[in-house]
Biopython code that builds the backbone (N, CA, C, O; Angstrom):
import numpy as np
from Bio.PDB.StructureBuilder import StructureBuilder

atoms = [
    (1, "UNK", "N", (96.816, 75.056, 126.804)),
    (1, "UNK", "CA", (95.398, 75.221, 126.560)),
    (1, "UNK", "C", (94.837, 76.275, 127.492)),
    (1, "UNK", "O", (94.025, 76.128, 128.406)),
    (2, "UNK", "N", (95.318, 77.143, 127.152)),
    (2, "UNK", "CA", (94.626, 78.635, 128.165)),
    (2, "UNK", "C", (93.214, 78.811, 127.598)),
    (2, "UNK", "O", (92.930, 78.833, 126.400)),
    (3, "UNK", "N", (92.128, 78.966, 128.927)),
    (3, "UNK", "CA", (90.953, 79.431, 128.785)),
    (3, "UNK", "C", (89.941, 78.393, 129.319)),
    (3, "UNK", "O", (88.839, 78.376, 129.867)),
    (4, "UNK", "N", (91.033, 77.402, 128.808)),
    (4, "UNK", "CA", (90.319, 76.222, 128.789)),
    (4, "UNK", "C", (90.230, 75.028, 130.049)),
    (4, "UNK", "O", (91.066, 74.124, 130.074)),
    (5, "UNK", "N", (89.185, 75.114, 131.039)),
    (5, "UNK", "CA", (89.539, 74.636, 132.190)),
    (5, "UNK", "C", (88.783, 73.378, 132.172)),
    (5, "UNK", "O", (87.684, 73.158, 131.662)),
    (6, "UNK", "N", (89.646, 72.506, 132.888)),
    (6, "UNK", "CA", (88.970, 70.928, 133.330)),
    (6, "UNK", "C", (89.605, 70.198, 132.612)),
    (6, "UNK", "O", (89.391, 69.033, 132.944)),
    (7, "UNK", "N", (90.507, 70.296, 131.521)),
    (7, "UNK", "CA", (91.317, 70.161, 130.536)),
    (7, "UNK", "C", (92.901, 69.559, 131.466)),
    (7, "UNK", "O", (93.471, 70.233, 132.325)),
    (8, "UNK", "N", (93.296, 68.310, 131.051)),
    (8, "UNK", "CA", (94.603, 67.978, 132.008)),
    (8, "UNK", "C", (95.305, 67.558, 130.882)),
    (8, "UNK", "O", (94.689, 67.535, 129.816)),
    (9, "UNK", "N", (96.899, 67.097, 130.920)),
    (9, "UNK", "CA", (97.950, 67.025, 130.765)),
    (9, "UNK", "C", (98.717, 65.792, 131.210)),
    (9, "UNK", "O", (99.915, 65.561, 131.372)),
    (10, "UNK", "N", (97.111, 64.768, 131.413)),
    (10, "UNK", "CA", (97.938, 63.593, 132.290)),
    (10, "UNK", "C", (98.455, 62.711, 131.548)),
    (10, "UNK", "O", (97.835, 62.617, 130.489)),
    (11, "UNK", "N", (99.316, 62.022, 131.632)),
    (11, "UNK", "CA", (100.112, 61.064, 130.493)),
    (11, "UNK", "C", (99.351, 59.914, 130.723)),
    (11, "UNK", "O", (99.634, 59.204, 129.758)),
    (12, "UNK", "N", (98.820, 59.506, 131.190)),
    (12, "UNK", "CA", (98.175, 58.276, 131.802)),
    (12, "UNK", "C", (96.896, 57.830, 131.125)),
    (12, "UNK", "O", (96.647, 56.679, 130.765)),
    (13, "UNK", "N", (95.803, 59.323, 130.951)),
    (13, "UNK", "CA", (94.784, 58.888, 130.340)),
    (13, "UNK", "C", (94.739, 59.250, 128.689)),
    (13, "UNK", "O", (95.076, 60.359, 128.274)),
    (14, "UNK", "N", (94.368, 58.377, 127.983)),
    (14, "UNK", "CA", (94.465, 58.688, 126.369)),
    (14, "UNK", "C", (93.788, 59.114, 125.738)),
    (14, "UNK", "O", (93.812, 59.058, 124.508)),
    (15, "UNK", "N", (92.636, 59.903, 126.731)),
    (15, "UNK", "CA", (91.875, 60.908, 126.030)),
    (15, "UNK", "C", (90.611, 60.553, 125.409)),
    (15, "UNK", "O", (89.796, 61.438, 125.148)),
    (16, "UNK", "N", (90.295, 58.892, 125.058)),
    (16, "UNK", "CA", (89.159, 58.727, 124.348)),
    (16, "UNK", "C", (88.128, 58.588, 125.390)),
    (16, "UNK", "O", (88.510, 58.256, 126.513)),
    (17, "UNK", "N", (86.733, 58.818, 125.157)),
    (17, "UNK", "CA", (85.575, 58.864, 125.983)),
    (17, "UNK", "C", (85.046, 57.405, 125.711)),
    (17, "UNK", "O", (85.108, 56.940, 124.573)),
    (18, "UNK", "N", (84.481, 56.627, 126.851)),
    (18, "UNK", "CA", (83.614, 55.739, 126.695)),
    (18, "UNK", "C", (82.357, 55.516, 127.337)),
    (18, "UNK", "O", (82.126, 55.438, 128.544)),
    (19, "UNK", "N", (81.624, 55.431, 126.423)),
    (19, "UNK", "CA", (80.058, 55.283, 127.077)),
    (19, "UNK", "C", (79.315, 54.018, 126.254)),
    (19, "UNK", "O", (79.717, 53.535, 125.196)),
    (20, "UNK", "N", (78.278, 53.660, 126.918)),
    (20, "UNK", "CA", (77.345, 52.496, 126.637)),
    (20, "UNK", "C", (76.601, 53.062, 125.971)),
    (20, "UNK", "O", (76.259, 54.138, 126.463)),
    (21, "UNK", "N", (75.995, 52.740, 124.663)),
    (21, "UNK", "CA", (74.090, 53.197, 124.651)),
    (21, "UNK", "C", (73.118, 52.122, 124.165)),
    (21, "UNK", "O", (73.183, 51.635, 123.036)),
    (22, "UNK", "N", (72.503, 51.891, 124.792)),
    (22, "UNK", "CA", (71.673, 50.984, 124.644)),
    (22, "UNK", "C", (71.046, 51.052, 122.942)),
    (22, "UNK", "O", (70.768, 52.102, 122.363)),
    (23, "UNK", "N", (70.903, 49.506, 122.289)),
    (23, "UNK", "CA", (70.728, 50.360, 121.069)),
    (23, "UNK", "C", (69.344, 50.104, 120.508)),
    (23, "UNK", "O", (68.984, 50.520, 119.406)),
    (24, "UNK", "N", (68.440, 49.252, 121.499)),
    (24, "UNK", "CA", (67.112, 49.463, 121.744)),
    (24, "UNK", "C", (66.727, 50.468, 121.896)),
    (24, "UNK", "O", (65.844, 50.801, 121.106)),
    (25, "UNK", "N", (67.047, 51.241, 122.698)),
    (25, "UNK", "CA", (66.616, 52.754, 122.871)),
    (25, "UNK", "C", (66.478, 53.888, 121.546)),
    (25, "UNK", "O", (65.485, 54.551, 121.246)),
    (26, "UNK", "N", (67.486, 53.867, 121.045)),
    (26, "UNK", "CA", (68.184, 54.405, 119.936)),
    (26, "UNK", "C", (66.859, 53.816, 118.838)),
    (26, "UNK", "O", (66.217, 54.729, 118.319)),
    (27, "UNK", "N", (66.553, 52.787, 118.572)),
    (27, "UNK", "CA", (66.240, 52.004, 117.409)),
    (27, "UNK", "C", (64.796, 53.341, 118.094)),
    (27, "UNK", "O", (64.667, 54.450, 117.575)),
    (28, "UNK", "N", (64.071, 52.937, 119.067)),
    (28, "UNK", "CA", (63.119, 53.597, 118.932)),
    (28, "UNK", "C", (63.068, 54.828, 118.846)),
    (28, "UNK", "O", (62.218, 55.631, 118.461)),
    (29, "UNK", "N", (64.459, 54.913, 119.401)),
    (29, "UNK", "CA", (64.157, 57.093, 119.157)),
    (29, "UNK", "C", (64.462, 57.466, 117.824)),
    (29, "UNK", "O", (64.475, 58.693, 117.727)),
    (30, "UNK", "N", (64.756, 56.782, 116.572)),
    (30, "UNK", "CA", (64.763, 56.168, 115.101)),
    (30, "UNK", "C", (63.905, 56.417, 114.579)),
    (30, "UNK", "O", (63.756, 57.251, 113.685)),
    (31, "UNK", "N", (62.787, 55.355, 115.309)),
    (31, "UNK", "CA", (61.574, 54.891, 114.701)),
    (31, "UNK", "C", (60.360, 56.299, 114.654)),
    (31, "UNK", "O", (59.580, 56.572, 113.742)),
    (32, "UNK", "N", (60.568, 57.046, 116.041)),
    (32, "UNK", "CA", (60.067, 57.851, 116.532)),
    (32, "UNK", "C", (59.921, 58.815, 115.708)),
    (32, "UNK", "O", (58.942, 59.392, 115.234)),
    (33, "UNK", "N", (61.519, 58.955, 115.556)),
    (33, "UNK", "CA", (61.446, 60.549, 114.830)),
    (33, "UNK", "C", (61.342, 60.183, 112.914)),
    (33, "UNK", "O", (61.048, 61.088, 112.134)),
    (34, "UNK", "N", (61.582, 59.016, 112.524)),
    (34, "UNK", "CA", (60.957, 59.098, 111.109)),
    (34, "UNK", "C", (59.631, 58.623, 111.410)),
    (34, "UNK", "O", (59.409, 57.907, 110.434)),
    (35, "UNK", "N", (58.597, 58.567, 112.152)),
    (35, "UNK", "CA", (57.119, 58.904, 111.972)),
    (35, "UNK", "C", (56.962, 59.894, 111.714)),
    (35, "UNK", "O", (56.182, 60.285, 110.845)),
    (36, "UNK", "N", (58.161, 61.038, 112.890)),
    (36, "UNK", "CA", (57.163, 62.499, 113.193)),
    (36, "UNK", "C", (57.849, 63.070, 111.584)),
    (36, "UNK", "O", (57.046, 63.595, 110.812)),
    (37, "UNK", "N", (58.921, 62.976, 111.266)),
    (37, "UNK", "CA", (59.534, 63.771, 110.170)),
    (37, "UNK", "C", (58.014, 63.210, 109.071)),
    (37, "UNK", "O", (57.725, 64.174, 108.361)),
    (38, "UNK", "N", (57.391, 62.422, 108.882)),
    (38, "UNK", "CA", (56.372, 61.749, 108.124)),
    (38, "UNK", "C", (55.284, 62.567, 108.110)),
    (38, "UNK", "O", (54.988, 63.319, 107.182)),
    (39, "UNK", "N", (54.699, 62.431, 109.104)),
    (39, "UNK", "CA", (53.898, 63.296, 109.292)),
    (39, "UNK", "C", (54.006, 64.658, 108.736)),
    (39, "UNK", "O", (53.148, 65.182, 108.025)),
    (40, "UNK", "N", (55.367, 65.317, 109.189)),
    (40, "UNK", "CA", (55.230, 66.458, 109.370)),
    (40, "UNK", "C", (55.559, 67.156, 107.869)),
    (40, "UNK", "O", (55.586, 68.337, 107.523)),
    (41, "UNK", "N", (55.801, 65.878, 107.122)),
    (41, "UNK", "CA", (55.742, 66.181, 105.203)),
    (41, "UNK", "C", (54.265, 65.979, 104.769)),
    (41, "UNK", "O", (53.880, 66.578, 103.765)),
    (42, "UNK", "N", (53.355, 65.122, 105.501)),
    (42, "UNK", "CA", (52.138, 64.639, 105.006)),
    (42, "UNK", "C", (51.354, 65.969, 104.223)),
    (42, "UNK", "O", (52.057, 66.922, 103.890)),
    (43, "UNK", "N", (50.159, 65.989, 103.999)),
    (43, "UNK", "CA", (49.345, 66.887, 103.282)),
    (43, "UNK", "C", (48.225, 66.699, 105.068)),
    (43, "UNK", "O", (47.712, 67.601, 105.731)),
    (44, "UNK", "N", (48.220, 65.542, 105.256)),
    (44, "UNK", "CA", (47.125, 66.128, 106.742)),
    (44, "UNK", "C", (47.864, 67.180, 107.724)),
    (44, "UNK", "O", (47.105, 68.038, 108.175)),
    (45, "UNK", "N", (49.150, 67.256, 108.111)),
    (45, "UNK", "CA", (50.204, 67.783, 108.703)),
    (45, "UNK", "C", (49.852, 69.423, 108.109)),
    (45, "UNK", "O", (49.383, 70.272, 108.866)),
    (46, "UNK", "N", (50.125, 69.672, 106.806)),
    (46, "UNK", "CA", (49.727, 71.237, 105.968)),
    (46, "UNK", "C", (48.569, 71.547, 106.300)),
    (46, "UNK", "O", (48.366, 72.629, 106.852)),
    (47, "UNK", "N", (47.369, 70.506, 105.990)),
    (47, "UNK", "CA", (45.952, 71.353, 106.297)),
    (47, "UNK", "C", (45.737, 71.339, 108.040)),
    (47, "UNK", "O", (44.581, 71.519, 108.423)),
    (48, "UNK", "N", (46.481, 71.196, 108.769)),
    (48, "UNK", "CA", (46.631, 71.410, 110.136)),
    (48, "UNK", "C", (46.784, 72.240, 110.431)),
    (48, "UNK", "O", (45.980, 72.996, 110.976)),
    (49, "UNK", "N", (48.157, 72.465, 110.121)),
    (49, "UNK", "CA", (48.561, 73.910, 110.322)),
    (49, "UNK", "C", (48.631, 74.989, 109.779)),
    (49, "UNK", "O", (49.264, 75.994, 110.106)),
    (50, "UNK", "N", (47.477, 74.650, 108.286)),
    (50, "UNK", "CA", (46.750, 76.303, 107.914)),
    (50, "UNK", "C", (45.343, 76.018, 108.517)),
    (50, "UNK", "O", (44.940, 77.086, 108.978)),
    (51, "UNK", "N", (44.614, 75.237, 108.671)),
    (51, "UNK", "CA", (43.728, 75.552, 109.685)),
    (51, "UNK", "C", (43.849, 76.397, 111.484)),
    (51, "UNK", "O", (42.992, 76.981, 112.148)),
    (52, "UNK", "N", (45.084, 76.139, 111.716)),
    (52, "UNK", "CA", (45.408, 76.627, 113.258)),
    (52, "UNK", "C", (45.584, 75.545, 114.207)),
    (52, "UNK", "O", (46.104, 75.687, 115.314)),
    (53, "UNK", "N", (45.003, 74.147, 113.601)),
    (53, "UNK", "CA", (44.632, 73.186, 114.614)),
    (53, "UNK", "C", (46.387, 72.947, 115.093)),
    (53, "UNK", "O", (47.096, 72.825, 114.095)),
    (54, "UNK", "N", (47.047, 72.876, 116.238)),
    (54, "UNK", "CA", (48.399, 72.613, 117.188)),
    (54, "UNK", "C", (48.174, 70.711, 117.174)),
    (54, "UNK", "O", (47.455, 69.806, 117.600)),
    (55, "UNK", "N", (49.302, 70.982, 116.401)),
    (55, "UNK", "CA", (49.630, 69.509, 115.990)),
    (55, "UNK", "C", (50.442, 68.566, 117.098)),
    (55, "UNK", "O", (50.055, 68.790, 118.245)),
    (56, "UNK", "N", (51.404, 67.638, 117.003)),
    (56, "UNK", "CA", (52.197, 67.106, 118.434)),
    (56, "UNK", "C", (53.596, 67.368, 117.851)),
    (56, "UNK", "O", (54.541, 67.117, 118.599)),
    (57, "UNK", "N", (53.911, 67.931, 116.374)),
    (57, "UNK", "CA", (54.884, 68.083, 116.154)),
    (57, "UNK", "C", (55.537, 70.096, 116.736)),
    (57, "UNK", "O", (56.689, 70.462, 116.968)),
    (58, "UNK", "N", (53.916, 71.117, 116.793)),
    (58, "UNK", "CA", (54.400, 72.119, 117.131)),
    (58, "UNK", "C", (54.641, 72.552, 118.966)),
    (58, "UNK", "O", (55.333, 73.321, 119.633)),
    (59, "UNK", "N", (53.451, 71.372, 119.210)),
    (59, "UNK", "CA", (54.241, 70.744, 120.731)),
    (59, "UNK", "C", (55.270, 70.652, 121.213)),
    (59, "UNK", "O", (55.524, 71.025, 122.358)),
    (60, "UNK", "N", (56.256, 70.012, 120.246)),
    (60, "UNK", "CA", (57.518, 69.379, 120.443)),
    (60, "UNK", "C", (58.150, 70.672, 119.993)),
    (60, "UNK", "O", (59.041, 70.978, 120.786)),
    (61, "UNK", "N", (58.022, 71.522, 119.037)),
    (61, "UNK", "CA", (58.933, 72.720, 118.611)),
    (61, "UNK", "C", (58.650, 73.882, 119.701)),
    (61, "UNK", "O", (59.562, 74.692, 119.863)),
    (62, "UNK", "N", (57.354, 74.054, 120.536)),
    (62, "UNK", "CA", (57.083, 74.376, 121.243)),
    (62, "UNK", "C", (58.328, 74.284, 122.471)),
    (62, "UNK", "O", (59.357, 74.935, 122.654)),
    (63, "UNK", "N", (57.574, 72.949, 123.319)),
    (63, "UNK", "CA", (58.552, 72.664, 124.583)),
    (63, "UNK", "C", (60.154, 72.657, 124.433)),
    (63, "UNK", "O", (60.846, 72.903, 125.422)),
    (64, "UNK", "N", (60.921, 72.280, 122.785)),
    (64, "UNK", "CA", (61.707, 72.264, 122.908)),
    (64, "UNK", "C", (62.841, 73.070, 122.548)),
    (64, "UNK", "O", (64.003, 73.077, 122.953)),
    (65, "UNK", "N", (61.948, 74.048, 121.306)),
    (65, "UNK", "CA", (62.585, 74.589, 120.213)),
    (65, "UNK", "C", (63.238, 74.238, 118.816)),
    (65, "UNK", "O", (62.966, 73.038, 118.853)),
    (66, "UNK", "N", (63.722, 74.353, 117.933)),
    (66, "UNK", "CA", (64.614, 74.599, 117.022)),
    (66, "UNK", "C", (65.640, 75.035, 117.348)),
    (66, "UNK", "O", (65.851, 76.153, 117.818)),
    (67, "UNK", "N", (66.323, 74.267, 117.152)),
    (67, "UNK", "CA", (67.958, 73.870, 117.309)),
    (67, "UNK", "C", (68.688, 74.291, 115.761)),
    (67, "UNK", "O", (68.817, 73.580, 114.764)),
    (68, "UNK", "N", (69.066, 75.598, 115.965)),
    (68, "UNK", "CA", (69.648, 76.583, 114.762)),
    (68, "UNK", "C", (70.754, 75.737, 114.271)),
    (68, "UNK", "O", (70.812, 75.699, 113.042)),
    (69, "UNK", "N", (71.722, 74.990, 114.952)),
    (69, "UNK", "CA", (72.672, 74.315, 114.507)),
    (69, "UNK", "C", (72.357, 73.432, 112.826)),
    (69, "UNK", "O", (72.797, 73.453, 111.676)),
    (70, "UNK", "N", (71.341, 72.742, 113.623)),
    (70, "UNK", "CA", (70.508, 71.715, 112.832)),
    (70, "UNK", "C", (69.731, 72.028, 111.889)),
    (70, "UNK", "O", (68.999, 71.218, 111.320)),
    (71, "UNK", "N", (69.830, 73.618, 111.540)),
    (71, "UNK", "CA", (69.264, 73.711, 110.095)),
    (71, "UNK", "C", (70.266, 74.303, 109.308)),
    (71, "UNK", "O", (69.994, 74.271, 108.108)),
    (72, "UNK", "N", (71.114, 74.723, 109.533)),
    (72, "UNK", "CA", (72.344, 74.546, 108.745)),
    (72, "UNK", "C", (72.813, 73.896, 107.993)),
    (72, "UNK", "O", (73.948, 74.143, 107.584)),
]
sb = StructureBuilder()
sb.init_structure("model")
sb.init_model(0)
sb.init_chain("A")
sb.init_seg("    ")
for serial, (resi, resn, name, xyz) in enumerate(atoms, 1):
    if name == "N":
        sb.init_residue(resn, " ", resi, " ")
    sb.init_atom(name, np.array(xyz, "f"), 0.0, 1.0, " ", f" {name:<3s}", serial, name[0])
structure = sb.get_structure()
């Protein structure tokens, strides 16, 4: 695996990753984002943003961007 560093060869570990996630957390970051996807189909959401009025969804595209992957 040339190039590729941090990468080992150990016989010992089997390679799978394990992590916890809480799935309370999850449920709300769920809940969260099918409000905002809601909204952001609504008809109040359109006359928002041909009026000019900065909604909490261009906030969020704002601080965070569009993630090019994800419209693919």
């Amino acid at each position: 695996m040339s190039g590729f560093k941090g990468f080992t060869n150990d016989p010992n570990k089997d390679g799978n990753v394990r992590f916890e996630i809480n799935t309370d957390e999850v449920s709300k970051l769920i809940k969260k984002y099918k409000k905002i996807k809601k909204f952001q189909k609504s008809n109040i959401a359109e006359v928002s943003k041909l009026s000019g009025i900065e909604t909490n969804v261009d906030r969020l595209i704002k601080d965070y961007g569009i993630d090019s992957e994800a419209i693919e």
